[in-house]
C-alpha positions in Angstrom: 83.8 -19.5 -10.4 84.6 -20.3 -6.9 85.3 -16.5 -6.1 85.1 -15.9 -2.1 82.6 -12.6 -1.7 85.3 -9.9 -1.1 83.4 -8.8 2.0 80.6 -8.8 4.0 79.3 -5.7 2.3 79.2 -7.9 -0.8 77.6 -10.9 0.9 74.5 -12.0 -0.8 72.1 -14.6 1.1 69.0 -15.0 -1.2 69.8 -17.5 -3.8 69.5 -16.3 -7.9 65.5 -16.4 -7.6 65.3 -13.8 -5.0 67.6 -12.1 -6.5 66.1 -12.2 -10.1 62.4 -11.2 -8.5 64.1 -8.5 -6.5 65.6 -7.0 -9.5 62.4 -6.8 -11.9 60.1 -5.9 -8.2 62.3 -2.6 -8.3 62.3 -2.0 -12.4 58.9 -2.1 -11.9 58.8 0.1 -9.2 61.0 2.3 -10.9 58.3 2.2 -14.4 60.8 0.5 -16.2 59.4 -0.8 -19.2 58.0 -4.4 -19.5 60.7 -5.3 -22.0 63.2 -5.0 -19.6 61.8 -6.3 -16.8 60.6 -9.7 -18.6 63.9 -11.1 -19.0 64.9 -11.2 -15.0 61.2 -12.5 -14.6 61.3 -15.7 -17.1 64.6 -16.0 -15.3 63.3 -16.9 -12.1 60.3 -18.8 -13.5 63.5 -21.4 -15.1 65.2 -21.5 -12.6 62.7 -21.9 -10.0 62.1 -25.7 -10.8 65.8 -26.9 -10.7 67.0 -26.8 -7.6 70.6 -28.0 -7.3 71.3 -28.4 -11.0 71.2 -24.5 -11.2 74.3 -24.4 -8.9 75.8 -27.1 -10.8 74.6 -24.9 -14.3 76.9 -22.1 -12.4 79.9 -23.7 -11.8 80.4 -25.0 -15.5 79.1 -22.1 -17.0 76.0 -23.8 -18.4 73.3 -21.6 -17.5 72.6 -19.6 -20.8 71.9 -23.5 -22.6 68.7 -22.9 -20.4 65.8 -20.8 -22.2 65.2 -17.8 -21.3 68.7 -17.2 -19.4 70.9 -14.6 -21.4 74.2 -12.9 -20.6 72.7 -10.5 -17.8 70.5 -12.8 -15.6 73.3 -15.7 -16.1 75.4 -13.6 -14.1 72.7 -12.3 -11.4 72.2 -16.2 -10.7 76.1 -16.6 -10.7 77.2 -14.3 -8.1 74.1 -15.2 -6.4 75.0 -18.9 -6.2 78.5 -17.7 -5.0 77.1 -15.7 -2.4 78.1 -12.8 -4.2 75.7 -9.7 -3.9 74.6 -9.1 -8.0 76.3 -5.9 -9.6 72.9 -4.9 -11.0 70.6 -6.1 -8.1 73.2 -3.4 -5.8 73.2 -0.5 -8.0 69.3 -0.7 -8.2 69.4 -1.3 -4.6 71.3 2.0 -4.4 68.9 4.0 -7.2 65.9 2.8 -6.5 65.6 1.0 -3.4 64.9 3.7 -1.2 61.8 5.7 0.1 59.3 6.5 -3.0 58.0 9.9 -1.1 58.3 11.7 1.8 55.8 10.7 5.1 52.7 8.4 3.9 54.7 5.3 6.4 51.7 5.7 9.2 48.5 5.8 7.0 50.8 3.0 4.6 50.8 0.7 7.8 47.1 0.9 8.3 46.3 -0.7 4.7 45.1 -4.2 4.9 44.7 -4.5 0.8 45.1 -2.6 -2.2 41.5 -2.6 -4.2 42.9 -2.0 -7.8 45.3 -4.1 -9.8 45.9 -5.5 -13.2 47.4 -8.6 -14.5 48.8 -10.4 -17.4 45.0 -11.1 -18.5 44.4 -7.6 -19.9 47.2 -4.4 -19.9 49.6 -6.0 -17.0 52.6 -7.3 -17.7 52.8 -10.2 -14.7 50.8 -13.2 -14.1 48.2 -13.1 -11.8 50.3 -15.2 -9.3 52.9 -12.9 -9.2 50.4 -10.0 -8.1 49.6 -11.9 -5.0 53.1 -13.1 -4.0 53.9 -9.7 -4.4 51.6 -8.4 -2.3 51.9 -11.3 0.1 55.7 -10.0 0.4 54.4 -6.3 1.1 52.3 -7.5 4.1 48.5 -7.5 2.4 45.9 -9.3 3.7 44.3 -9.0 0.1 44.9 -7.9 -3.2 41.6 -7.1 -5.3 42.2 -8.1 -9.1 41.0 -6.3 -11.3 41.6 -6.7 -15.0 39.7 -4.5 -17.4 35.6 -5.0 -18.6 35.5 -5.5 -22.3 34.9 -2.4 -23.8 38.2 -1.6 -23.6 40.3 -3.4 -26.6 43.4 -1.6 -26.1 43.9 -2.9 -22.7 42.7 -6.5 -23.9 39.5 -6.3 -21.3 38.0 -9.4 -20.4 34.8 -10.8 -22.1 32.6 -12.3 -19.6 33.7 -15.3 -20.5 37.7 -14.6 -20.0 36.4 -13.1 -16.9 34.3 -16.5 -15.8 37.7 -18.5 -16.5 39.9 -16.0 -14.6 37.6 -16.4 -11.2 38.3 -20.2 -11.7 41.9 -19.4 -11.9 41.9 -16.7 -8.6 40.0 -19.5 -6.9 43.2 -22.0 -8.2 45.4 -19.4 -6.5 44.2 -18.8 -3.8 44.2 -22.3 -2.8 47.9 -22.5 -2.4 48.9 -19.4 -0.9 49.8 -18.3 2.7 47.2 -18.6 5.5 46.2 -15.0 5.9 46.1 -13.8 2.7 43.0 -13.8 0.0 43.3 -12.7 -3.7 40.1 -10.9 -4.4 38.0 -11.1 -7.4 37.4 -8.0 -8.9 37.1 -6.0 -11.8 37.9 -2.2 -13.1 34.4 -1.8 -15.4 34.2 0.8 -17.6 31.3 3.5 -17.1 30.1 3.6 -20.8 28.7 6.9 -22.3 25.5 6.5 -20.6 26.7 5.7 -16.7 25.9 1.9 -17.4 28.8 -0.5 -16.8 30.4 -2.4 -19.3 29.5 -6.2 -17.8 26.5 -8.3 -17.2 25.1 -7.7 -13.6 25.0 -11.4 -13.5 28.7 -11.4 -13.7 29.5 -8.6 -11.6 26.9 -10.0 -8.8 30.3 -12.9 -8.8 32.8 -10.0 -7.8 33.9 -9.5 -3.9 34.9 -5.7 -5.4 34.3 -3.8 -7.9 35.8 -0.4 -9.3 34.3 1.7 -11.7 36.3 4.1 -14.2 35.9 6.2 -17.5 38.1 5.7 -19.9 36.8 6.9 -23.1 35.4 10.6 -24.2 37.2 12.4 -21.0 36.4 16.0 -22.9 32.7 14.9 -22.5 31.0 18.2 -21.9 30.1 19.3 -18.1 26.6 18.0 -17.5 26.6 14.8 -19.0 29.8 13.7 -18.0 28.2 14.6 -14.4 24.8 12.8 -15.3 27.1 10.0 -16.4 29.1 9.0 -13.3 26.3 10.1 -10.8 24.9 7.2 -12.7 27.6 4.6 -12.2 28.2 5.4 -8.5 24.3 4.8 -7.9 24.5 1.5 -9.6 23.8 -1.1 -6.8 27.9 -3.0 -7.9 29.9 -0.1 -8.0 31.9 0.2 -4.9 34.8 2.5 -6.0 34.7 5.5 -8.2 38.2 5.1 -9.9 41.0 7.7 -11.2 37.6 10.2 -11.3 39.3 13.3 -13.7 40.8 10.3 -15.8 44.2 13.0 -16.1 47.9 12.2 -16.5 50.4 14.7 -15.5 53.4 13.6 -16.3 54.8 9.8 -17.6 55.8 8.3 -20.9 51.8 8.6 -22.1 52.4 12.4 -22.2 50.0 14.5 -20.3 46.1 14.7 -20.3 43.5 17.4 -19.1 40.9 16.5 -16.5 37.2 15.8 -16.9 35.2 18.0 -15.9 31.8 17.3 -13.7 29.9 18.5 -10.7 32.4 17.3 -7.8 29.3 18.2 -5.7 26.7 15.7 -7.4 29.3 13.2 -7.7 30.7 12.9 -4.6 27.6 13.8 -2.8 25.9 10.7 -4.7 29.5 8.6 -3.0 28.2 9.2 0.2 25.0 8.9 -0.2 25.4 5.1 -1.6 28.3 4.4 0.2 30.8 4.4 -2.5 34.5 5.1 -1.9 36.1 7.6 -4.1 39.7 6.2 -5.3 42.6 8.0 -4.6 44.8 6.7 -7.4 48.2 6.6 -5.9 49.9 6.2 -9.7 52.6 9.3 -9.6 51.5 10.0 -13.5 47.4 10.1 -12.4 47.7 11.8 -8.8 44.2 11.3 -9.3 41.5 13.1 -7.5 43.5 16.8 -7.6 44.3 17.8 -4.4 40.9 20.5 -4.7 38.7 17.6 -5.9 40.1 15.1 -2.7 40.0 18.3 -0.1 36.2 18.8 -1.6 35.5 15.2 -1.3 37.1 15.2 2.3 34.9 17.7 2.9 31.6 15.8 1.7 32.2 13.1 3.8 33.4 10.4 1.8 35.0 7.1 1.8 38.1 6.8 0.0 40.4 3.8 -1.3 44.0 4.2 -1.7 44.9 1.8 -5.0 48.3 1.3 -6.9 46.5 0.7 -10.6 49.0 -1.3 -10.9 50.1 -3.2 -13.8 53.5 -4.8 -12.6 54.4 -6.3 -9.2 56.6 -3.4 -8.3 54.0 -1.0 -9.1 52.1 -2.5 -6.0 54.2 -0.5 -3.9 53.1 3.0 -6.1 50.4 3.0 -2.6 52.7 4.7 -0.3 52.4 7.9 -3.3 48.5 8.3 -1.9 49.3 7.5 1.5 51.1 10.6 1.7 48.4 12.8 0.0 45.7 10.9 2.5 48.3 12.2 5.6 48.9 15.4 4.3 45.2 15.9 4.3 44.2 14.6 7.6 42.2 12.1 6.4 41.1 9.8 9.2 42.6 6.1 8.4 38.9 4.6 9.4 37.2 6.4 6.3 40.5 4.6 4.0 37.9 1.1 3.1 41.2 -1.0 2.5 42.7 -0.4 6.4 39.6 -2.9 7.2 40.0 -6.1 7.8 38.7 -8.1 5.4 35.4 -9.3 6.7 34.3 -5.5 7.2 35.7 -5.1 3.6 33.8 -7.6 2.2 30.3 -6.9 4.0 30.3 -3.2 2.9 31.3 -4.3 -0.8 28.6 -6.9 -1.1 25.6 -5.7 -3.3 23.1 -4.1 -3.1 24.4 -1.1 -1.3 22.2 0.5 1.0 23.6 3.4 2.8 26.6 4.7 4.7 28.3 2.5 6.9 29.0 3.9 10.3 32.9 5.1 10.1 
């Protein structure tokens, strides 16, 4: 211990917490997997507490007695307490600290919020508070949660009773966080076979946002999968049609074909009820196609750009539809989450009654 940093190239300022958080944020932007990402987080969360004894921990090479500090974040938090710049946090600095995509940065600096987002309470792998540091750190105003409805085991969806105890929670959260920002509540509901959606209207009448998604029988044949989601966008809660041709085109899931439906009907029923159509910035979804968004460009609709994500890093998975949005000429007033949240909130509440002038 007590190695001077060899230069200022290899000067590190942020103390072993940053540097832990900084470390899983670009894992997770990278689509790490959780396991490897969950070691540098439980890192932080031990150390965050301690204060001084962590540099004490340091210098006489106690650290790994605490739990959930192994050989690999021991010496993150080492160098960091030196000043040291971390061998691991620099090389992901170097691979994948850089731009995600080419051009998106203009319509990116417009977003106030990101609409979609999962936590630890069904398929993400972070606590909720993490989601809104996170996105506190990437200059949101607001972060919409939204965990999945129940219908959905694999994903652990929320009963409404899990859901009930998680607004508590987002109200909890959002009392100690930075003036300026607001966690959302919000859910993704499943559209179920029938264009219901898979929660009590009582529950999603306590919802600032709500997004709306298939996720089961994707090969449903033409006409009733367009009967189906003509359905959910008229229902009075829905206020985002999300990942609409439910298709994966590249990732560790493999690949998936794309729904078919009447992109006419559907997105002709988004405009009619005011309903933004989700441009699902998740580089395995790319989700509308690029015909589907031009079509729906065309139509007149409102759009949201969402992450979907599932980690903290994944938050910044936005800039991937920013650049589709730019590409297309999309006008940044028509993009709901470049409003400010009062105007957000206003046109989410239920019941929907039309277009809002854009």
């Amino acid at each position: 211990m007590n190695r001077p940093p060899a230069d200022k190239s290899d000067r590190y300022d942020g103390g072993p917490v940053a540097a832990l958080r900084r470390i899983a944020f670009l894992l997770e932007r990278s689509r790490a997997e959780t396991y490897k990402v969950k070691a540098f987080r439980t890192a932080a969360a031990t150390v965050l507490p301690l204060g001084d004894e962590v540099d004490e921990r340091a210098r006489q090479g106690t650290l790994r007695d605490l739990p959930g500090i192994g050989a690999s974040t021991a010496e993150v938090i080492e160098a960091a307490v030196e000043g040291r710049m971390p061998a691991r946090l620099a090389q992901l600095e170097r691979d994948e600290g850089g731009p995600l995509t080419r051009g998106g940065a203009e319509v990116r600096a417009r977003l106030r919020g990101d609409l979609h987002s999962h936590s630890d309470w069904s398929d993400g792998g972070s606590p909720i508070e993490e989601m809104a540091f996170t996105a506190i750190e990437l200059g949101h105003d607001y972060l919409v949660l939204t965990d999945h409805s129940p219908r959905l085991k694999v994903a652990n969806g929320l009963s409404g009773p899990r859901l009930a105890r998680q607004l508590e929670v987002v109200e909890a959260v959002n009392e100690h966080l930075a003036d300026g920002f607001r966690l959302l509540k919000g859910i993704e509901v499943d559209i179920l076979d029938d264009g219901s959606l898979d929660q009590t209207d009582e529950m999603l009448g306590r919802l600032d946002v709500r997004v709306a998604s298939v996720h089961s029988k994707l090969a449903m044949d033409k006409a009733p999968m367009t009967k189906r989601m003509v359905a959910a966008v008229r229902n009075p809660f829905t206020n985002v049609l999300g990942h609409c041709t439910g298709r994966l085109v590249t990732g560790n899931r493999g690949t998936r074909g794309q729904s078919e439906f009447d992109a006419d009907e559907v997105f002709g029923a988004c405009v009619e009820t005011d309903t933004a159509v989700e441009i699902n910035s998740r580089p395995e979804r790319r989700d509308p196609p690029t015909d589907l968004l031009q079509r729906a460009i065309d139509l007149g609709c409102l759009f949201s750009i969402d992450s979907d994500a599932h980690a903290p890093g994944q938050l910044d998975f936005q800039v991937y539809g920013c650049a589709r949005a730019e590409e297309l000429g999309i006008d940044p007033d028509r993009i709901v989450n470049t409003w400010a949240l009062d105007r957000l909130l206003e046109w989410a509440r239920p019941p929907k009654h039309g277009p809002s002038e854009v």
